[in-house]
gemmi code that builds the backbone of each chain (N, CA, C; Angstrom):
import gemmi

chains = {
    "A": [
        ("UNK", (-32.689, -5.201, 11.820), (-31.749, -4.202, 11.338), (-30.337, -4.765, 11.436)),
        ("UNK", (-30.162, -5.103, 10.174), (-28.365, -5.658, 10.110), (-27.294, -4.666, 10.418)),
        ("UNK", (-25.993, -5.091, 11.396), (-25.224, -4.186, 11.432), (-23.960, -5.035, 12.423)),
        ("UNK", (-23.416, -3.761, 12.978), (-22.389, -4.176, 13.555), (-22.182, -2.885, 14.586)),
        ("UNK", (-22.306, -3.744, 15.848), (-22.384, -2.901, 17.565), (-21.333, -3.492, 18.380)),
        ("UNK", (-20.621, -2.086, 18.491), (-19.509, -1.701, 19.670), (-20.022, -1.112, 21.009)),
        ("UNK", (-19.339, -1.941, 21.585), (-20.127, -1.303, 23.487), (-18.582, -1.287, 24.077)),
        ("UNK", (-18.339, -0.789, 25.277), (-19.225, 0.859, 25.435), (-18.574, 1.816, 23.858)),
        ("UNK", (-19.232, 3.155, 23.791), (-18.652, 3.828, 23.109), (-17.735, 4.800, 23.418)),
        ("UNK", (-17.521, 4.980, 24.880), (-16.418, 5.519, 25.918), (-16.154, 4.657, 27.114)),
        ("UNK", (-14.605, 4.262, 26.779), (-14.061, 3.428, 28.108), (-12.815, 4.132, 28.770)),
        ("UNK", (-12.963, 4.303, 29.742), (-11.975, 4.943, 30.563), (-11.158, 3.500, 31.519)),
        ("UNK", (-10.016, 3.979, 31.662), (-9.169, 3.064, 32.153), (-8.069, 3.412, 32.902)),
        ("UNK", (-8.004, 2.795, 33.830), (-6.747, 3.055, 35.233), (-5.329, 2.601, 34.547)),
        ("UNK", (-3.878, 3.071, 34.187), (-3.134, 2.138, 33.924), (-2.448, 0.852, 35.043)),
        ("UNK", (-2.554, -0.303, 34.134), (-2.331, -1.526, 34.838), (-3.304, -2.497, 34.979)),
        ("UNK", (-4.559, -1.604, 34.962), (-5.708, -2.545, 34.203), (-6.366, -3.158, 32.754)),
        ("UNK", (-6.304, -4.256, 32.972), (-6.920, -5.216, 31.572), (-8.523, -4.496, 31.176)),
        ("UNK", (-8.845, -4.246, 30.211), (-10.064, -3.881, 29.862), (-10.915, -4.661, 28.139)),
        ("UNK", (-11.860, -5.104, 28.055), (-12.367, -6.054, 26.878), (-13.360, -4.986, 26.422)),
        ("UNK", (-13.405, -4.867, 24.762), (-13.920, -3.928, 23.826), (-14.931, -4.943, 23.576)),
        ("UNK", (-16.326, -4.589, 23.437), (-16.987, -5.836, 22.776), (-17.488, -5.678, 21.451)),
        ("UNK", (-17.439, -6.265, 20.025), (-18.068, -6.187, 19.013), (-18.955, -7.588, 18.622)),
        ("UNK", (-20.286, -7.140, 18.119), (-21.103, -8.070, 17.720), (-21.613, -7.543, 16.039)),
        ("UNK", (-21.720, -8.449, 15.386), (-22.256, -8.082, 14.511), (-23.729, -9.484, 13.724)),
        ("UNK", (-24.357, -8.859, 13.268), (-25.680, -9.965, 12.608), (-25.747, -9.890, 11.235)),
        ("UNK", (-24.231, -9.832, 10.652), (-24.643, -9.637, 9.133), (-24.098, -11.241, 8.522)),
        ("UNK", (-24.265, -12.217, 9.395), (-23.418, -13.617, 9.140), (-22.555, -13.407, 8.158)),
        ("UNK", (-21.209, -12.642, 8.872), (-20.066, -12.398, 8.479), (-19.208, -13.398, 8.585)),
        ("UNK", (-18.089, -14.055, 7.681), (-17.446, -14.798, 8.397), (-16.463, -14.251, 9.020)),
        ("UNK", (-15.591, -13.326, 8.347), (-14.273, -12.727, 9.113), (-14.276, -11.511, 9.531)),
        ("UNK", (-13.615, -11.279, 10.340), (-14.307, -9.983, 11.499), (-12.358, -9.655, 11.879)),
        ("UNK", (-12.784, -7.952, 12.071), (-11.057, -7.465, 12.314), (-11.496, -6.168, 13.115)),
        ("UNK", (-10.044, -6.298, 13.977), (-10.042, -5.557, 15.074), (-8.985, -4.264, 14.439)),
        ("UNK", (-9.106, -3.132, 14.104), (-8.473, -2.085, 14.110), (-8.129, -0.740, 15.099)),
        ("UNK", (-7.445, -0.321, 15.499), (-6.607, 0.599, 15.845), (-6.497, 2.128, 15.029)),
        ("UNK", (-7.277, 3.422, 15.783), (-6.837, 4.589, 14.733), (-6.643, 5.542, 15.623)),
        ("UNK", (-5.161, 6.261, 14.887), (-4.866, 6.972, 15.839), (-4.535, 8.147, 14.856)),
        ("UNK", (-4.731, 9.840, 15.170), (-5.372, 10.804, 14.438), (-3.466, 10.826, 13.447)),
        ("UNK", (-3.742, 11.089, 12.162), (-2.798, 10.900, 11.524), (-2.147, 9.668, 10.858)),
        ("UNK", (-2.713, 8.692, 11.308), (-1.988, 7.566, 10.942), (-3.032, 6.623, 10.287)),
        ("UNK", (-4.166, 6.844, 9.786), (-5.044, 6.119, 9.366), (-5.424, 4.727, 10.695)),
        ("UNK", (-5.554, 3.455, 9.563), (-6.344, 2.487, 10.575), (-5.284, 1.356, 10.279)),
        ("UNK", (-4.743, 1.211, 11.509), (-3.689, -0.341, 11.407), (-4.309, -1.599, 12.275)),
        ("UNK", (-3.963, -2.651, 11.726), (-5.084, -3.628, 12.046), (-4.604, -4.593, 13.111)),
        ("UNK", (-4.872, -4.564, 14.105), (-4.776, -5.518, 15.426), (-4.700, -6.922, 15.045)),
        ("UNK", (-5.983, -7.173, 15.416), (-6.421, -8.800, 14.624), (-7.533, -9.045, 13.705)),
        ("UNK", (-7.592, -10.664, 13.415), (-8.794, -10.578, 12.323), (-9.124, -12.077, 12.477)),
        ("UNK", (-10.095, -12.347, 12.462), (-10.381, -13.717, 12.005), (-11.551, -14.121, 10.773)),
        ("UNK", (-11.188, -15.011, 10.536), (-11.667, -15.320, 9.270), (-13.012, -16.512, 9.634)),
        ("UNK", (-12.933, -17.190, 10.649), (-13.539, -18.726, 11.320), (-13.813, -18.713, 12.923)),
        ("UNK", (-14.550, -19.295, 13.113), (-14.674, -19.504, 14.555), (-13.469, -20.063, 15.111)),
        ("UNK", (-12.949, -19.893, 16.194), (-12.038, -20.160, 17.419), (-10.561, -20.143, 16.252)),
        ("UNK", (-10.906, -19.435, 15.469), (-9.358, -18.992, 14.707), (-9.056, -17.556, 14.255)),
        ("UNK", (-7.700, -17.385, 14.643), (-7.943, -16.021, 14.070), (-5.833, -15.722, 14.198)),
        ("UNK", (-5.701, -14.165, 13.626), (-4.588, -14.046, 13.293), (-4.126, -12.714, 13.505)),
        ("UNK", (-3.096, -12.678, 14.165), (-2.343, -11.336, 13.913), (-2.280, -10.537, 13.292)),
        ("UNK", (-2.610, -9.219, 13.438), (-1.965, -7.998, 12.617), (-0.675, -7.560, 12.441)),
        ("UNK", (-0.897, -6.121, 12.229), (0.458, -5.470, 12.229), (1.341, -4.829, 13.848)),
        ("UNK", (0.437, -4.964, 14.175), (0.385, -4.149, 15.891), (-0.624, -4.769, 17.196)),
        ("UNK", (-0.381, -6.612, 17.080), (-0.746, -7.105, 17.851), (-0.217, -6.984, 19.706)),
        ("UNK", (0.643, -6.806, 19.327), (1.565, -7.150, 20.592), (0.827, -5.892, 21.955)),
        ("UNK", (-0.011, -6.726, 23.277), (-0.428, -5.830, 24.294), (-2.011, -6.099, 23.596)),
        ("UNK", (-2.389, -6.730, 22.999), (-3.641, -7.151, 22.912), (-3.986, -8.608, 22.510)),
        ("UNK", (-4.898, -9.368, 22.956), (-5.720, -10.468, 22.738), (-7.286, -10.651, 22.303)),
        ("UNK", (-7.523, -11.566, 21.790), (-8.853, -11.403, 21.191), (-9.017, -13.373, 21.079)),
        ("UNK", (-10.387, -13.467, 21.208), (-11.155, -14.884, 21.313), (-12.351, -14.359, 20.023)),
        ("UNK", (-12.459, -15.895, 19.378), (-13.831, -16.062, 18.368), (-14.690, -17.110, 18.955)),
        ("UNK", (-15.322, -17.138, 19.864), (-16.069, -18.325, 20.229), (-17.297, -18.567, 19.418)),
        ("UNK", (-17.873, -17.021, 19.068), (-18.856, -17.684, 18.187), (-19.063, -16.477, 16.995)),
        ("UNK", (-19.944, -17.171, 16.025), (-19.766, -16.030, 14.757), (-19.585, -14.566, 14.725)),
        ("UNK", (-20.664, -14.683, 15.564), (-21.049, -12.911, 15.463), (-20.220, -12.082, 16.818)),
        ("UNK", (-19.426, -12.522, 17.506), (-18.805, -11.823, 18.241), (-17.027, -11.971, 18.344)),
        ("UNK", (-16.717, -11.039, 18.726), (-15.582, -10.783, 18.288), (-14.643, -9.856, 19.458)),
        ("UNK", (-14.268, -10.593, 20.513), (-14.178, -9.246, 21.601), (-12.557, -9.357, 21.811)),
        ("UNK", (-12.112, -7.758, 21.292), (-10.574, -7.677, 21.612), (-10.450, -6.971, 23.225)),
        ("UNK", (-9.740, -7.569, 23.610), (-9.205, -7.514, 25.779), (-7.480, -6.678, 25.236)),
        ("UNK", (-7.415, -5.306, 25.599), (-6.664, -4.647, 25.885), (-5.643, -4.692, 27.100)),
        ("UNK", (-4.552, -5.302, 27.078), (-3.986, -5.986, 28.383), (-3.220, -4.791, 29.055)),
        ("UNK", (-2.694, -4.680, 30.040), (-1.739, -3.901, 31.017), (-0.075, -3.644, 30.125)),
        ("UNK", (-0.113, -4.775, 28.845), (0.988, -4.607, 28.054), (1.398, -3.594, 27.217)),
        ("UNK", (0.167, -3.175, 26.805), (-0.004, -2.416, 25.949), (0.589, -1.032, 26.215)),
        ("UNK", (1.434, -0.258, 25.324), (2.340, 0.704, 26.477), (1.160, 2.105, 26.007)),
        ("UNK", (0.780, 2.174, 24.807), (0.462, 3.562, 24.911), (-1.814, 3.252, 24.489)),
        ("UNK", (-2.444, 2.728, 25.603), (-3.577, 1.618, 24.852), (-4.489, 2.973, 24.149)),
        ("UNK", (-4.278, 4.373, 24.533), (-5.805, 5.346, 24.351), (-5.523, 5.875, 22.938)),
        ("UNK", (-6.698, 5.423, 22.481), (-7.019, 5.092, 21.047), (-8.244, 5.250, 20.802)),
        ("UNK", (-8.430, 5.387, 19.580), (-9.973, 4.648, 19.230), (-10.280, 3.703, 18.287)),
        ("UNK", (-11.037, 2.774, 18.875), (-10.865, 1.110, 18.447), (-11.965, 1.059, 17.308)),
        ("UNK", (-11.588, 0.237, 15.974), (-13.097, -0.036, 15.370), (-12.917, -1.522, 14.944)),
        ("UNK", (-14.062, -1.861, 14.980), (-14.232, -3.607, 14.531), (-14.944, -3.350, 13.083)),
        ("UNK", (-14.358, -4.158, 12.359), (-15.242, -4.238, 11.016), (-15.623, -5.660, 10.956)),
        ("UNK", (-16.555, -6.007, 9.915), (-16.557, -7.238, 9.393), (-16.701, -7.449, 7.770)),
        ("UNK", (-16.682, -8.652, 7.456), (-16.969, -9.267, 6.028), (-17.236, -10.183, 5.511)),
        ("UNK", (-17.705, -10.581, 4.326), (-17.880, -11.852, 3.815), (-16.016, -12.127, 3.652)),
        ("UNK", (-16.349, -13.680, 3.321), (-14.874, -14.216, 3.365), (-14.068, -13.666, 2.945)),
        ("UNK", (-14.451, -13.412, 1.327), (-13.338, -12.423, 0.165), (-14.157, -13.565, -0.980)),
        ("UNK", (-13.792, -12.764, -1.589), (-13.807, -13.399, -3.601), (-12.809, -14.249, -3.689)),
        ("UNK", (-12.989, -14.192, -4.960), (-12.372, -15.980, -5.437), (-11.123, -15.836, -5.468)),
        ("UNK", (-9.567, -16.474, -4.901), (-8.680, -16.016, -5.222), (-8.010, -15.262, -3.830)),
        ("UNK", (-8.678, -15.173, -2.656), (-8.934, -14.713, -1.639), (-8.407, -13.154, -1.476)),
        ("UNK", (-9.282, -12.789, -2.199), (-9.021, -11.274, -2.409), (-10.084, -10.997, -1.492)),
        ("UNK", (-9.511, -9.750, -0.606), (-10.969, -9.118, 0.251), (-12.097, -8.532, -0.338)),
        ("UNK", (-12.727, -8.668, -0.095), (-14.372, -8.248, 0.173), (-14.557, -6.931, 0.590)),
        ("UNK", (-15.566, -6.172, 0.653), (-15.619, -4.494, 1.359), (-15.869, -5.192, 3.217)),
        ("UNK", (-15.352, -4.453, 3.637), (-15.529, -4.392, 5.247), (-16.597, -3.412, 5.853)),
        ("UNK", (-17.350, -3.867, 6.274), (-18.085, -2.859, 7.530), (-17.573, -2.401, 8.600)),
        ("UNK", (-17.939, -1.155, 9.055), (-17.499, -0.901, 10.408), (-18.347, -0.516, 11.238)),
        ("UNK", (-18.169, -0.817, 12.839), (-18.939, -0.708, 13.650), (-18.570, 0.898, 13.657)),
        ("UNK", (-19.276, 1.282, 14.802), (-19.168, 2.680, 15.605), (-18.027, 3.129, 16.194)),
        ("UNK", (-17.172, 2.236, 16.866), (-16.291, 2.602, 17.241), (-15.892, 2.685, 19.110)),
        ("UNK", (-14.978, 2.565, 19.203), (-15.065, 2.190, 21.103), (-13.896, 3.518, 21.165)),
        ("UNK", (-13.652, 4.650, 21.819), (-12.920, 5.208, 22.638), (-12.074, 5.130, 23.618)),
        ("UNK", (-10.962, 4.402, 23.903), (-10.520, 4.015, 24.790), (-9.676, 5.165, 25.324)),
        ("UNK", (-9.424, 5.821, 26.350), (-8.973, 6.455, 27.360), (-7.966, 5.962, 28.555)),
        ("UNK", (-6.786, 5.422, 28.867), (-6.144, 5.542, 29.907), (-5.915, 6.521, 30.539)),
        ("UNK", (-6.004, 6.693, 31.980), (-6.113, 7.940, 32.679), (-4.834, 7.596, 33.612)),
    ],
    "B": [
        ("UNK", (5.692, -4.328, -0.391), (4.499, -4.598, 0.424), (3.989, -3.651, -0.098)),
        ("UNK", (2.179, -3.843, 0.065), (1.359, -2.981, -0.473), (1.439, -1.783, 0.618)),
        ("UNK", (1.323, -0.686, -0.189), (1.064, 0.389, 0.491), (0.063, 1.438, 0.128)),
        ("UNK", (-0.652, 2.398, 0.687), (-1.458, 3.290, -0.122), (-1.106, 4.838, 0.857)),
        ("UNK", (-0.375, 6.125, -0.379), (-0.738, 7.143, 0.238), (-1.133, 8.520, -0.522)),
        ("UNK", (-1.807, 8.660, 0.762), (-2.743, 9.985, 0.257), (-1.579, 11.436, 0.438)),
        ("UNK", (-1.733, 12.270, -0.324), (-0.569, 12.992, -0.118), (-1.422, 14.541, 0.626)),
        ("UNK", (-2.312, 14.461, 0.882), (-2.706, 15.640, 1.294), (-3.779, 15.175, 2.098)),
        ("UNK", (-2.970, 16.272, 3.637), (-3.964, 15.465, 5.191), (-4.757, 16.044, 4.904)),
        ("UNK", (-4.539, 17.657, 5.031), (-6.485, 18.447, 4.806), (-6.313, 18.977, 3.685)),
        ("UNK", (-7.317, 19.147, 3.379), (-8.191, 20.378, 1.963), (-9.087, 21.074, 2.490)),
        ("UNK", (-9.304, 22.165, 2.056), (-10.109, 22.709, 1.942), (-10.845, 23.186, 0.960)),
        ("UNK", (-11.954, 23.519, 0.691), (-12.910, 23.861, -0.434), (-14.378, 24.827, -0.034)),
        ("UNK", (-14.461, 25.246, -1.061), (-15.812, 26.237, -0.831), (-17.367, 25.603, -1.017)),
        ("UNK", (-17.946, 25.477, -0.767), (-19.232, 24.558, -1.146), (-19.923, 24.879, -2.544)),
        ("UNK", (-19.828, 24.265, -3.101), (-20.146, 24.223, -4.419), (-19.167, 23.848, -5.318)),
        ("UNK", (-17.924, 23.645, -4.898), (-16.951, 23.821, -5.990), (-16.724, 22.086, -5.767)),
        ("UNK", (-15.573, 22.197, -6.644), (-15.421, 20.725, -7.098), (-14.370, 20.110, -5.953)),
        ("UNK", (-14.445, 19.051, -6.439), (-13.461, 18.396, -5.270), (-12.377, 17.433, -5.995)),
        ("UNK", (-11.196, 17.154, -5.738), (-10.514, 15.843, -6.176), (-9.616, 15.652, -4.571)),
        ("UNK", (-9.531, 14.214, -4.295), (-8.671, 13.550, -3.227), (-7.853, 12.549, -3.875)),
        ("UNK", (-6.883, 12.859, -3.655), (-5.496, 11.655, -4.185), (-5.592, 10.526, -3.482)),
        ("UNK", (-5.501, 9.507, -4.133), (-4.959, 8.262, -3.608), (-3.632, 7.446, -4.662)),
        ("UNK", (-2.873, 7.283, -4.296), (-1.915, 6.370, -4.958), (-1.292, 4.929, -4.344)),
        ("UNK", (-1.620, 3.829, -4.620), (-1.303, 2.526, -4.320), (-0.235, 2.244, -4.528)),
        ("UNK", (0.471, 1.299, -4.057), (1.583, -0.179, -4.155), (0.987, -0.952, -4.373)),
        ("UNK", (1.186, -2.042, -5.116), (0.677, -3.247, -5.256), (1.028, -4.389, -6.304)),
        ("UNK", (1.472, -5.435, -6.274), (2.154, -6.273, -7.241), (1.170, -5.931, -8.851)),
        ("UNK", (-0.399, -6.923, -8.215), (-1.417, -7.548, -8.915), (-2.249, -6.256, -9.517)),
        ("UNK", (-3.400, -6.972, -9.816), (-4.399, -5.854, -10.180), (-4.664, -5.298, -8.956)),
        ("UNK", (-5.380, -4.248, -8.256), (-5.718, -4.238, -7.274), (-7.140, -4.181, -6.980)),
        ("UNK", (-7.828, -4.457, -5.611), (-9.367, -3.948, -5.702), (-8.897, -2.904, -4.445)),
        ("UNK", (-9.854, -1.883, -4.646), (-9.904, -0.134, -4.407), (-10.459, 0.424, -3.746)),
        ("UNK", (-10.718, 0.900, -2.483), (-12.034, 1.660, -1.809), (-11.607, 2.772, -0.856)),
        ("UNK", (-12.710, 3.931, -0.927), (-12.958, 4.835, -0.718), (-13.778, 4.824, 0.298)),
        ("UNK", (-13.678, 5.016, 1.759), (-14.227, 5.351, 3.022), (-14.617, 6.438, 3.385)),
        ("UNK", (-15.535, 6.719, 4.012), (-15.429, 8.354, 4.727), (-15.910, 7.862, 5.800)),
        ("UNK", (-15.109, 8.896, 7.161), (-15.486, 9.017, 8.776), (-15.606, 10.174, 8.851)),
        ("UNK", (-16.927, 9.929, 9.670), (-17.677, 11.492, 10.237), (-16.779, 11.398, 11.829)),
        ("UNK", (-16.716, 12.841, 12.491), (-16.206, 12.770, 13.390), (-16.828, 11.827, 14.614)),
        ("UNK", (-15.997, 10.960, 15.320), (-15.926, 10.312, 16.425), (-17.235, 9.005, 15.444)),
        ("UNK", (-17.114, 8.707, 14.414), (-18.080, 7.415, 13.845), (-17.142, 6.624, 13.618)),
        ("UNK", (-17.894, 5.354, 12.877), (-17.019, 4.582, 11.683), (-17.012, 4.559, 10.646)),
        ("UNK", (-16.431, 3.624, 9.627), (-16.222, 4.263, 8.859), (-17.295, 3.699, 7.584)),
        ("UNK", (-17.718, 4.530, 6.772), (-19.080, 4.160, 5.977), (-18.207, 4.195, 4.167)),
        ("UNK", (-18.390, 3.014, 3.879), (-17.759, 2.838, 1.856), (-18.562, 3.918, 1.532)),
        ("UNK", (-18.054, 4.618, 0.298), (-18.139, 5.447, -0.771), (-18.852, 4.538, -1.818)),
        ("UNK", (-17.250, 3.666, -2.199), (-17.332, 3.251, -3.543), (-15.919, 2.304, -3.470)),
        ("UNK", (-16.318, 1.314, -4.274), (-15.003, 0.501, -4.441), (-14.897, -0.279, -6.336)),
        ("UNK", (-13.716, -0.619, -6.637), (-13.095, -1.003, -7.732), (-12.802, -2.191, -7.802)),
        ("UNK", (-13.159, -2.947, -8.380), (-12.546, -4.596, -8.059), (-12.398, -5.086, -9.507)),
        ("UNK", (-12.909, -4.885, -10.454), (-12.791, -4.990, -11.890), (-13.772, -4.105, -12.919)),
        ("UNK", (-13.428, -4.187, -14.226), (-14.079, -3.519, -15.042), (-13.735, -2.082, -15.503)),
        ("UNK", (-15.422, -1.125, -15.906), (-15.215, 0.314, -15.816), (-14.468, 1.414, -15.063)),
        ("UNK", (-13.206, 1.731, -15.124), (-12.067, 2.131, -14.719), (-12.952, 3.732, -13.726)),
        ("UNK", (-14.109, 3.836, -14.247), (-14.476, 4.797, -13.685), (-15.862, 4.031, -12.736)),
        ("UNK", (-15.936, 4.552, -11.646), (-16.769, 3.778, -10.463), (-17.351, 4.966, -9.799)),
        ("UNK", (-18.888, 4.991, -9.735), (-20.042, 5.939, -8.917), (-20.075, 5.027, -7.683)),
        ("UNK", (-20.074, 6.082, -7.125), (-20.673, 5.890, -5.227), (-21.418, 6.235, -4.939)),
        ("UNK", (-21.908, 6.726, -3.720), (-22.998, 6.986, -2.643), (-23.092, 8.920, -2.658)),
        ("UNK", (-23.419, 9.913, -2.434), (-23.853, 10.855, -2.376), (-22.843, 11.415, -3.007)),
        ("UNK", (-22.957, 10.973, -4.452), (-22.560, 11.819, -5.437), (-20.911, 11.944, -5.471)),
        ("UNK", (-20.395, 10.943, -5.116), (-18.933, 10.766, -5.240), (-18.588, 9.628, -6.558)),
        ("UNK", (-17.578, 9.678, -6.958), (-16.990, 8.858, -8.183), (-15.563, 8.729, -7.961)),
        ("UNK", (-14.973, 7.764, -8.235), (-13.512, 7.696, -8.581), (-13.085, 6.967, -9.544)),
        ("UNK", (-11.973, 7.330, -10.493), (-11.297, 6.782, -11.297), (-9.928, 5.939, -11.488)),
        ("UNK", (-9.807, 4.476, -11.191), (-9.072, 3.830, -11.564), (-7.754, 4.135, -12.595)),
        ("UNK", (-6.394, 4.689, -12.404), (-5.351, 4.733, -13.718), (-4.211, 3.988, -13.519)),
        ("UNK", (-4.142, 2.558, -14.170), (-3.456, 1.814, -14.062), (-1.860, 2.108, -14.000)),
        ("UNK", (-1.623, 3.236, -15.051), (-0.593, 3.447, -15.581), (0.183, 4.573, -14.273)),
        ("UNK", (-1.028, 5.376, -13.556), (-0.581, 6.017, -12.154), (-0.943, 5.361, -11.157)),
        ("UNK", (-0.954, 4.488, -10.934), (-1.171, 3.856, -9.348), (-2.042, 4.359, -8.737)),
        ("UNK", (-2.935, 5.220, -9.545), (-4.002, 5.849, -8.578), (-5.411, 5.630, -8.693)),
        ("UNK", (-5.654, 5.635, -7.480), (-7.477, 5.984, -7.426), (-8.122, 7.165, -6.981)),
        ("UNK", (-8.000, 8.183, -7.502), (-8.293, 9.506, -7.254), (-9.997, 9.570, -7.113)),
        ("UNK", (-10.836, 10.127, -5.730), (-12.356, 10.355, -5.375), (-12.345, 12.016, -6.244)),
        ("UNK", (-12.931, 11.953, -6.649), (-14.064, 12.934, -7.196), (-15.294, 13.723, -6.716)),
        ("UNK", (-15.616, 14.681, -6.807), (-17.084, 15.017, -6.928), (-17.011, 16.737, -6.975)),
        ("UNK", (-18.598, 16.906, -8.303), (-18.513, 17.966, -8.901), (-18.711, 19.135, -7.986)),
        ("UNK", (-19.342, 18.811, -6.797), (-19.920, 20.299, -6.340), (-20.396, 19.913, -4.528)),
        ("UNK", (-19.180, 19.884, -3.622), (-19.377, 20.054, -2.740), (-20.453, 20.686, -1.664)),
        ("UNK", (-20.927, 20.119, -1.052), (-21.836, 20.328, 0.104), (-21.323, 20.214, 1.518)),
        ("UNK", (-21.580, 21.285, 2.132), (-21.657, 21.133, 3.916), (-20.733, 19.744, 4.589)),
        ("UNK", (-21.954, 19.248, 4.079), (-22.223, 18.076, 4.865), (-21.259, 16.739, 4.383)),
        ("UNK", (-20.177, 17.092, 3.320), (-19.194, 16.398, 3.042), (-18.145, 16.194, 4.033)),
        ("UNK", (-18.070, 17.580, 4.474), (-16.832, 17.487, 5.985), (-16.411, 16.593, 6.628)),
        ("UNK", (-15.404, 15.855, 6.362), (-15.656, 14.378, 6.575), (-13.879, 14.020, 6.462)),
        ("UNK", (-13.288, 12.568, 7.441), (-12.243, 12.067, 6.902), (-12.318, 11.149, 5.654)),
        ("UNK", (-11.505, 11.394, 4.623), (-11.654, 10.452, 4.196), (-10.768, 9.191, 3.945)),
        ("UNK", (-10.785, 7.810, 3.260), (-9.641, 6.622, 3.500), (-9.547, 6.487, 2.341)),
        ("UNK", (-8.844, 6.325, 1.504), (-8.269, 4.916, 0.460), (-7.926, 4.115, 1.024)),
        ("UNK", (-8.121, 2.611, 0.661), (-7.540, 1.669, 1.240), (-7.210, 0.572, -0.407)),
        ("UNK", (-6.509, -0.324, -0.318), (-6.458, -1.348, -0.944), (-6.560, -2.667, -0.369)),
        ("UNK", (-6.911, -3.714, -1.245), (-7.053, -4.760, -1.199), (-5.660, -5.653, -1.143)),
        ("UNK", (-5.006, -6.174, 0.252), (-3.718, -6.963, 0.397), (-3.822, -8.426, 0.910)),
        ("UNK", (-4.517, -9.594, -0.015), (-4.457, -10.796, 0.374), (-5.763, -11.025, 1.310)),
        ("UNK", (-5.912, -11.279, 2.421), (-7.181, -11.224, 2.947), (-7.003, -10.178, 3.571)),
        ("UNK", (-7.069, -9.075, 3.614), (-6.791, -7.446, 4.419), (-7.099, -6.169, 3.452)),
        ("UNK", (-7.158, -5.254, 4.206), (-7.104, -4.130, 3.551), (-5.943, -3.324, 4.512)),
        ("UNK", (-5.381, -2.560, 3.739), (-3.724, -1.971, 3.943), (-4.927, 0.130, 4.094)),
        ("UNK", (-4.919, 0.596, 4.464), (-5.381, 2.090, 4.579), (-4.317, 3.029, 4.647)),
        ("UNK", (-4.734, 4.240, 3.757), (-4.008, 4.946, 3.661), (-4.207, 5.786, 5.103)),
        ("UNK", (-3.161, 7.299, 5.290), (-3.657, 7.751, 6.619), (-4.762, 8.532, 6.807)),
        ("UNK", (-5.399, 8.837, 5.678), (-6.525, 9.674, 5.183), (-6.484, 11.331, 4.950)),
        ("UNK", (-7.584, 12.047, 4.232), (-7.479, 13.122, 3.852), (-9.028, 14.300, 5.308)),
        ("UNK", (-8.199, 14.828, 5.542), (-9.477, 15.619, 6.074), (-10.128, 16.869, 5.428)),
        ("UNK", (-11.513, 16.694, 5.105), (-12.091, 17.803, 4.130), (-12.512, 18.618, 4.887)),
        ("UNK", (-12.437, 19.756, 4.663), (-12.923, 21.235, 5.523), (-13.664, 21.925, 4.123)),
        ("UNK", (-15.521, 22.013, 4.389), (-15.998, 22.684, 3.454), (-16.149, 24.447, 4.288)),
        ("UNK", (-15.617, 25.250, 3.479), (-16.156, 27.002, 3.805), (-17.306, 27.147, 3.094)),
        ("UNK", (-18.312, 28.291, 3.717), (-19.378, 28.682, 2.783), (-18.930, 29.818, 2.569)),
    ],
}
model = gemmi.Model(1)
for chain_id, residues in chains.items():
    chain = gemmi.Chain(chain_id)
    for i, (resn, *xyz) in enumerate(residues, 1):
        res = gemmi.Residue()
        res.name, res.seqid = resn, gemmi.SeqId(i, " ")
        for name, pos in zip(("N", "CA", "C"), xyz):
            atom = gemmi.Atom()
            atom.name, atom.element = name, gemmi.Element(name[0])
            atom.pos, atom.b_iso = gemmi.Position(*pos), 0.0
            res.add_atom(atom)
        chain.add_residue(res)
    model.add_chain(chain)
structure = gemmi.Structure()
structure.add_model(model)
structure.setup_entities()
């Protein structure tokens, strides 16, 4: 069953603590993106990578990090920087894009809940 | 910069009746087009998307939208609402390797 899995689907968090969202997906995607949605504002995009051990900034990186070590995973780490982190997180993925490097449709996982308390 | 917005957060509608959701784009180029819906606390599942051709594009449970070059828009469709539409929905466009999202529309069906 092809898809794309977010763990946990509720994370609670102390402020001042670092916490890591995990997304996997098995649809041998190459580029995979970390989004941000917060009620009213649609979905603004953290990070994304396109390749293994590469990847790139969004619009609203700053207070988060993210590693590609290998295809199918994709895990953004929510740092102590981050001033306002409780959100709810979604990872999508995709084929590269079409010719011309126009995007492709994106999948999305389930979604992670993040909570600072 | 590309932008996409939807001009109306909620709607409401009666079940059975028809539906239209605005979308209107920014965008230099041609654009490619898509239509999302989120069920509460999910992700988010395509409709339907536009990338060339028939200006008019069928989706998934009976949704459609129409491409108008001349309005910047991609307006979702569908003739006769159900329940079970209740749903956020996204426009998004196609920006280089990204998609740019609008802030979305929330549908409230009454019986």
């Amino acid at each position: 069953d092809g898809g794309i899995t977010q763990s946990p689907k509720y994370l609670f968090r102390k402020e001042g603590q670092n916490v890591t969202l995990s997304c996997e997906q098995n649809l041998n995607h190459d580029a995979m993106y970390w989004y941000r949605q917060d009620p009213g504002q649609g979905l603004r995009l953290i990070y994304y990578s396109q390749i293994v051990n590469d990847f790139q900034k969004g619009d609203i990186a700053e207070g988060y990090s993210v590693s590609r070590e290998k295809k199918e995973s994709f895990p953004l780490t929510v740092t102590s920087a981050q001033k306002n982190p409780t959100a709810f997180y979604l990872c999508a993925s995709s084929i590269l894009g079409l010719a011309g490097g126009r995007p492709d449709t994106q999948y999305f996982g389930p979604g992670t809940r993040l909570t600072v308390l | 910069a590309q932008s996409v917005t939807q001009p109306d957060i909620h709607i409401t509608v009666s079940e059975g009746a028809s539906l239209e959701l605005r979308c209107n784009y920014s965008y230099g180029a041609t654009p490619y087009l898509f239509w999302y819906v989120q069920s509460p606390g999910q992700g988010l599942q395509l409709l339907l998307k536009y990338f060339s051709g028939d200006t008019l594009v069928q989706g998934i449970k009976g949704f459609e939208a129409e491409f108008k070059r001349s309005q910047s828009s991609f307006n979702l469709r569908k003739p006769s609402v159900h329940w079970s539409d209740a749903a956020e929905y996204f426009c998004a466009v196609g920006a280089g390797n990204k998609l740019v999202f609008g802030a979305g529309t929330i549908l409230r069906v009454k019986s």
